[in-house]
C-alpha positions as CSV (number, residue, x, y, z in Angstrom):
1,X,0.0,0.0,0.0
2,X,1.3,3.0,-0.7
3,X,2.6,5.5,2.7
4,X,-0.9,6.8,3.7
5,X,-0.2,10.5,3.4
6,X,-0.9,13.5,1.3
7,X,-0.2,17.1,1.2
8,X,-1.9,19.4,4.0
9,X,-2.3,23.1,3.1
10,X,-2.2,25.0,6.4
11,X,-4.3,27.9,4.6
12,X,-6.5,30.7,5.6
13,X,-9.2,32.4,3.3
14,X,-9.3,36.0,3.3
15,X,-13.4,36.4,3.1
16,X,-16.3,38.9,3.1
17,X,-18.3,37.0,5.6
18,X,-19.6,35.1,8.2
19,X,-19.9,34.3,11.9
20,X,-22.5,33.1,14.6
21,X,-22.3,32.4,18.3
22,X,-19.9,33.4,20.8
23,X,-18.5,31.2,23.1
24,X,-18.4,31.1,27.1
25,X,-14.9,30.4,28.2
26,X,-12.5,33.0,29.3
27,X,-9.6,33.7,27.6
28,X,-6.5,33.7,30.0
29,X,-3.5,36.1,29.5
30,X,-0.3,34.0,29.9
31,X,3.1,35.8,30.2
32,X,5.8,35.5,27.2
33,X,8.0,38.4,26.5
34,X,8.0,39.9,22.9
35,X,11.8,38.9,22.5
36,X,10.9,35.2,23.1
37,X,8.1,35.2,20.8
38,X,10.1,36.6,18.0
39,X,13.1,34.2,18.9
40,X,10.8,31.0,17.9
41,X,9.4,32.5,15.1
42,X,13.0,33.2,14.0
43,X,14.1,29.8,14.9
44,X,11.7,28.8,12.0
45,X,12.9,31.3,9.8
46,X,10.2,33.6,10.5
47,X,11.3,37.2,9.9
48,X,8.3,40.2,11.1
49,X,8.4,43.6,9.9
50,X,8.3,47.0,12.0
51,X,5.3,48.0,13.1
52,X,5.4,51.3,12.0
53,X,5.6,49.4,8.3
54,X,2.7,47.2,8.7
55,X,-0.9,48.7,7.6
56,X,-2.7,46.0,10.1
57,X,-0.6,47.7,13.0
58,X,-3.6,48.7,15.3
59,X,-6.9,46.2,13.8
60,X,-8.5,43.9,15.1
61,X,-9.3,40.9,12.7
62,X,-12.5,38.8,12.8
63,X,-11.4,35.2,12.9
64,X,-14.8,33.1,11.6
65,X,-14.6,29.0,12.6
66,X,-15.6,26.0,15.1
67,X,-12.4,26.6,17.3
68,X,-10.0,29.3,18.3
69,X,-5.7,28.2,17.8
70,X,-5.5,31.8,18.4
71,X,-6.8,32.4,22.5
72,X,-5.4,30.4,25.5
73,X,-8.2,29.5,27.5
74,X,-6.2,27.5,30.0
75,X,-3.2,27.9,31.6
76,X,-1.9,24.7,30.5
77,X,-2.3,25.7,26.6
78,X,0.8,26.2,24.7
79,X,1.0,29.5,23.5
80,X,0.3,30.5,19.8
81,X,3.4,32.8,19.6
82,X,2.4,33.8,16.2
83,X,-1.3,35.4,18.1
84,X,1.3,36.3,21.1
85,X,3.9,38.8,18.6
86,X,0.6,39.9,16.6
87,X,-1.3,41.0,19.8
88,X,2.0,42.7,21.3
89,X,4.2,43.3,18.6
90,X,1.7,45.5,16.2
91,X,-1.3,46.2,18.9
92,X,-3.8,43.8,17.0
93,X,-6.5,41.6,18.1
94,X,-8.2,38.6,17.0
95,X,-11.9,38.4,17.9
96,X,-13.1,34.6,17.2
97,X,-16.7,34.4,16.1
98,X,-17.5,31.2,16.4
99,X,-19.8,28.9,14.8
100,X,-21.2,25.4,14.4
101,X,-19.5,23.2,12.2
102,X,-22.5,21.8,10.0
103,X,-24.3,25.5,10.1
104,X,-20.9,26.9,9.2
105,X,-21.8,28.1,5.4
106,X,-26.2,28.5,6.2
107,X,-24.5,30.8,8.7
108,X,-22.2,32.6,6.6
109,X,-24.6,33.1,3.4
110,X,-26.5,34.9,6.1
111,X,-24.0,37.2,7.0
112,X,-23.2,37.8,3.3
113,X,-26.5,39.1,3.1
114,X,-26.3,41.1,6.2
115,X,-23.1,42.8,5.4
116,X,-21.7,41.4,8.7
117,X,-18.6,39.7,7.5
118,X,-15.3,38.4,9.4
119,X,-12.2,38.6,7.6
120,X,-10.4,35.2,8.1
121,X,-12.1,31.5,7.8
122,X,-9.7,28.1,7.9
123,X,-9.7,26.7,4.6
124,X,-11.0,23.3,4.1
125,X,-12.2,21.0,1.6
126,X,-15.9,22.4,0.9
127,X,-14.6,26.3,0.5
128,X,-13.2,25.8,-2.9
129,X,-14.0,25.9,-5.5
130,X,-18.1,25.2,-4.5
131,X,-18.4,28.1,-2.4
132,X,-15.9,30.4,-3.8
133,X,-18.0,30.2,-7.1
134,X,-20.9,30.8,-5.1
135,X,-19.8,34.1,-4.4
136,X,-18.9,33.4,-0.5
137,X,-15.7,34.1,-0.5
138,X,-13.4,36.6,-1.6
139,X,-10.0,36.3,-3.7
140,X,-6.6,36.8,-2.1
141,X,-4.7,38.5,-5.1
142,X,-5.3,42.2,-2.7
143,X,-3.9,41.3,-0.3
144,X,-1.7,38.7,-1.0
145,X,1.7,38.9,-3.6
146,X,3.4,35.3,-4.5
147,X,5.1,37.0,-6.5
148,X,7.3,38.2,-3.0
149,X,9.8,35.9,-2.1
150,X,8.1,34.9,0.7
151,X,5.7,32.8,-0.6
152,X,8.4,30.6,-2.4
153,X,7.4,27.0,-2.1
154,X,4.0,27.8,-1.8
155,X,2.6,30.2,-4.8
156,X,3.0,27.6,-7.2
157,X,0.8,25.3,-5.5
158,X,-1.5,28.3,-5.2
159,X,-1.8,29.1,-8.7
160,X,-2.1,25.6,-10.3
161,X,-5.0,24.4,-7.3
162,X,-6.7,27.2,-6.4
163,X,-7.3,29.7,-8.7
164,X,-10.6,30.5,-10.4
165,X,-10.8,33.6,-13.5
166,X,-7.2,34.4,-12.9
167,X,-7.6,35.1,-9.3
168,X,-6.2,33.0,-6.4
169,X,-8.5,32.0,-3.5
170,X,-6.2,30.4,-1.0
171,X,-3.4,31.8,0.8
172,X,-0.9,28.7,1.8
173,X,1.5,29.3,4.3
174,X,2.9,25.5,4.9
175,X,2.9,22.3,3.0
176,X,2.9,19.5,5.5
177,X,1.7,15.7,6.1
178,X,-1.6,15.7,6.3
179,X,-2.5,11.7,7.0
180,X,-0.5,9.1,8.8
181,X,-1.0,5.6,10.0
182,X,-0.5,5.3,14.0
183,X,-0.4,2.4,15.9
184,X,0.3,0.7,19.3
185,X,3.8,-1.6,19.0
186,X,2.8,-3.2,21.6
187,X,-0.5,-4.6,20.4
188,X,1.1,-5.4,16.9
189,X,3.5,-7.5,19.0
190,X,0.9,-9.4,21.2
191,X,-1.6,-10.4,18.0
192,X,2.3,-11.7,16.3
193,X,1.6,-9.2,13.4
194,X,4.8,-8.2,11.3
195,X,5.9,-4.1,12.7
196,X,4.0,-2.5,9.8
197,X,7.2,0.7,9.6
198,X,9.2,-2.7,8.7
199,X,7.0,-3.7,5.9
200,X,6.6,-0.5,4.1
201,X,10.6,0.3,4.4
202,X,11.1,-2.5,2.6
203,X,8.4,-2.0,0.3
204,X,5.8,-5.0,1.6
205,X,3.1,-2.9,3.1
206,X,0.2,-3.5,0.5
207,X,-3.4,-3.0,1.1
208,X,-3.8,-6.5,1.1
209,X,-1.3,-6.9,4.1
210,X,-3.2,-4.2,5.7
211,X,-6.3,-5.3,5.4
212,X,-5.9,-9.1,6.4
213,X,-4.7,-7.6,9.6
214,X,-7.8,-5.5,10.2
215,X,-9.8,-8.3,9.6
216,X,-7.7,-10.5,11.9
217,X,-7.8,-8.0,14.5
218,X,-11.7,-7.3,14.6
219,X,-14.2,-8.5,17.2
220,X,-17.6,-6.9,17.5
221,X,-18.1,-8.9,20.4
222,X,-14.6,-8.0,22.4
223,X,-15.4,-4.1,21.5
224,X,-12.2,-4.3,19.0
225,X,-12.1,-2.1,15.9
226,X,-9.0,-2.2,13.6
227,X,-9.8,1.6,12.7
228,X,-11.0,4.1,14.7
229,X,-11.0,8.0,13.9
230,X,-12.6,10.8,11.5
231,X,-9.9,10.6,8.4
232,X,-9.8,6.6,7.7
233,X,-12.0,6.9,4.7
234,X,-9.8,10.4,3.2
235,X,-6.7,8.8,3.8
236,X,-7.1,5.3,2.1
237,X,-8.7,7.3,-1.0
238,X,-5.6,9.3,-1.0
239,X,-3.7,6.6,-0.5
240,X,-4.6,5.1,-4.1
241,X,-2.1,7.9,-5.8
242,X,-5.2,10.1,-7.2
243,X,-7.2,12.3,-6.7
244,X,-11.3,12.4,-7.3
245,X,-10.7,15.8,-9.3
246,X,-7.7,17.1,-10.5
247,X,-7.0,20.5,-12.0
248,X,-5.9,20.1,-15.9
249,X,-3.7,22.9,-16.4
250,X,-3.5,22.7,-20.5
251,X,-7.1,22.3,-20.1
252,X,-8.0,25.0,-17.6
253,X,-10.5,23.4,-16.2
254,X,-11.3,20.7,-13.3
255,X,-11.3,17.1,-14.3
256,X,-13.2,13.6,-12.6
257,X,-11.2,10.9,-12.2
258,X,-14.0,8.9,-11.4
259,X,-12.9,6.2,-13.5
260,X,-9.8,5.8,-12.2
261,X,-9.1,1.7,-11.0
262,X,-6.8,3.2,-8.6
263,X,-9.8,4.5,-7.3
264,X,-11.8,1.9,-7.0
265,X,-9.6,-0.4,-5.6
266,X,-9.2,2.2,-3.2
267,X,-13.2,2.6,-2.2
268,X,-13.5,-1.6,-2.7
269,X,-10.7,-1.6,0.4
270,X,-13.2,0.5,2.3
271,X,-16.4,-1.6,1.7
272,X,-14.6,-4.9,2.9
273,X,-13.1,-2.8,6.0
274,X,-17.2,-1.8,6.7
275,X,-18.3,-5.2,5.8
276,X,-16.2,-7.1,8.4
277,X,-16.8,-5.0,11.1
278,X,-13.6,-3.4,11.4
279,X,-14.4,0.3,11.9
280,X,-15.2,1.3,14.9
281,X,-19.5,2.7,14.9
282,X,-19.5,6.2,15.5
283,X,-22.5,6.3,14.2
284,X,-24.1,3.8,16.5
285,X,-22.5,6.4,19.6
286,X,-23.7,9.3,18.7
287,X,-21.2,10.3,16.1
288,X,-18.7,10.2,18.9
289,X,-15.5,8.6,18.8
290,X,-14.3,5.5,21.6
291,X,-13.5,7.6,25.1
292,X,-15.3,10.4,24.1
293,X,-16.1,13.3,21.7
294,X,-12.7,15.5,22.8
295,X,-10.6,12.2,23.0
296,X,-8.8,10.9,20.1
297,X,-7.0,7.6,20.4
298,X,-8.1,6.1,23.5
299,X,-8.8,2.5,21.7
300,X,-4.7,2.6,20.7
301,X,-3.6,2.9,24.3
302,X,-6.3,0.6,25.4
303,X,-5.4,-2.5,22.7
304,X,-8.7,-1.8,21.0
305,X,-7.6,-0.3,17.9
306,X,-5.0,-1.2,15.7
307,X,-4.8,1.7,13.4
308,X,-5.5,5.4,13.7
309,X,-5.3,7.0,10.8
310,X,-4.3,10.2,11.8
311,X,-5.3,13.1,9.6
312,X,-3.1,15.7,10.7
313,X,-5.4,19.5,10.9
314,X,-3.2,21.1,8.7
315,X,-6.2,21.8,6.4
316,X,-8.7,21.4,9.0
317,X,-7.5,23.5,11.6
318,X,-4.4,25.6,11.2
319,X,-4.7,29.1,9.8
């Protein structure tokens, strides 16, 4: 099988809308001079501008989305030194308007119409290019030049996925791993499995090797699940080397690869992983995964699952 990852776009959308609830918790105020800020941002080559040269110096930005990277709201919360230099550094604020994840976009066409928008939304999967044609988001080209070299790495990716007309919807700040396979050594050990890192260094870690250990390792009755976790279905999809729709640059224009047999083998793998039971039921629980709805991996440290495919949030969550 081929290494169960794929690229993650840590992006945020420059938009002209949305927002909806406000949440409860108290934001606390943790200590971290300006100087040590800046020094991990320069550790990861991360150079800021004077304040007196940035336009934002002073603003207060409207961060629209189901959860906040930005605020602490415990002291034991590592602190988001980027927020911590943008609060301190140029006088700014983030204000998180929160929202519900399935009313994310009823609430933000309602905002469009109000004239209420935030400024910033995390980029995932269902902003482009569905909701971007709809008119729901703005582009990035005003505020945004890839041609500085700042952007190097990145604008290409820009411009061949996400443009639309000649303008560019996405602003991508990182390219990282998006999905990889975790598991317990431990459990592989007791059930006399081969160490699955061993079989794909040496180029024997197929599908079928993966799936004939799912199967062995399922029991409805014992409360095993080979799989547990949002991403399982994403990653193995990804996994088959194609995407469902790819962007034909000669063309100009979004293709289906619908037809694809890598594809197909790909969603066959998921119907026999469903048909023998080896996926743990979320959607007998309450849509809630083993240990609870804030708790990811509890079945690995338990010996209950065998594989968490872990979709990293670079898409999902960073911005």
């Amino acid at each position: 099988m081929k290494k169960i990852i794929s690229l993650s776009l840590a992006i945020v959308m420059i938009m002209a809308l949305v927002g909806c609830g406000s949440s409860s918790r108290q934001i606390v105020k943790l200590t971290l001079s300006t100087e040590d800020s800046q020094a991990i941002l320069a550790a990861a080559g991360i150079r800021l501008p004077d304040a007196e040269d940035t336009a934002a110096s002073g603003t207060t930005v409207k961060w629209y989305a189901w959860y906040d990277d930005f605020h602490n709201y415990s002291e034991d919360e590592v602190v988001n030194t980027g927020y911590y230099t943008f609060t301190e550094k140029y006088g700014c604020e983030v204000q998180w308007i929160e929202c519900i994840w399935d009313a994310r976009f009823d609430d933000l066409a309602n905002l469009v119409l109000s004239s209420n928008s935030p400024d910033c939304y995390p980029g995932d999967v269902e902003t482009y290019p569905a909701n971007c044609i709809k008119g729901m988001f703005q582009a990035v080209d005003p505020y945004i030049d890839y041609s500085d070299p700042l952007w190097e790495g990145t604008a290409d990716l820009a411009y061949s996925r996400f443009t639309l007309g000649d303008h560019v919807y996405m602003i991508i700040t990182d390219i990282t791993i998006e999905h990889v396979v975790a598991y317990n050594r431990r459990v592989i050990d007791e059930y006399g499995y081969d160490d699955p890192a061993e079989l794909y260094w040496n180029g024997e870690w197929t599908w079928d090797v993966f799936l004939d250990m799912c199967i062995d390792f399922s029991d409805a009755d014992e409360d095993r699940y080979a799989l547990d976790g949002w991403a399982y279905d994403n990653a193995l999809m990804e996994s088959s080397g194609t995407d469902v729709v790819t962007y034909d640059v000669e063309l100009g224009e979004f293709v289906t690869n619908l037809d694809d047999p890598r594809l197909e083998r790909a969603a066959n793998l998921i119907y026999e992983l469903k048909k023998n039971d080896c996926i743990y039921p979320v959607w007998n629980n309450g849509w809630t995964l083993r240990g609870g709805q804030e708790i990811e991996g509890v079945g690995i440290k338990e010996g209950l699952t065998l594989f968490w495919l872990r979709r990293h949030m670079g898409i999902h969550r960073n911005g």
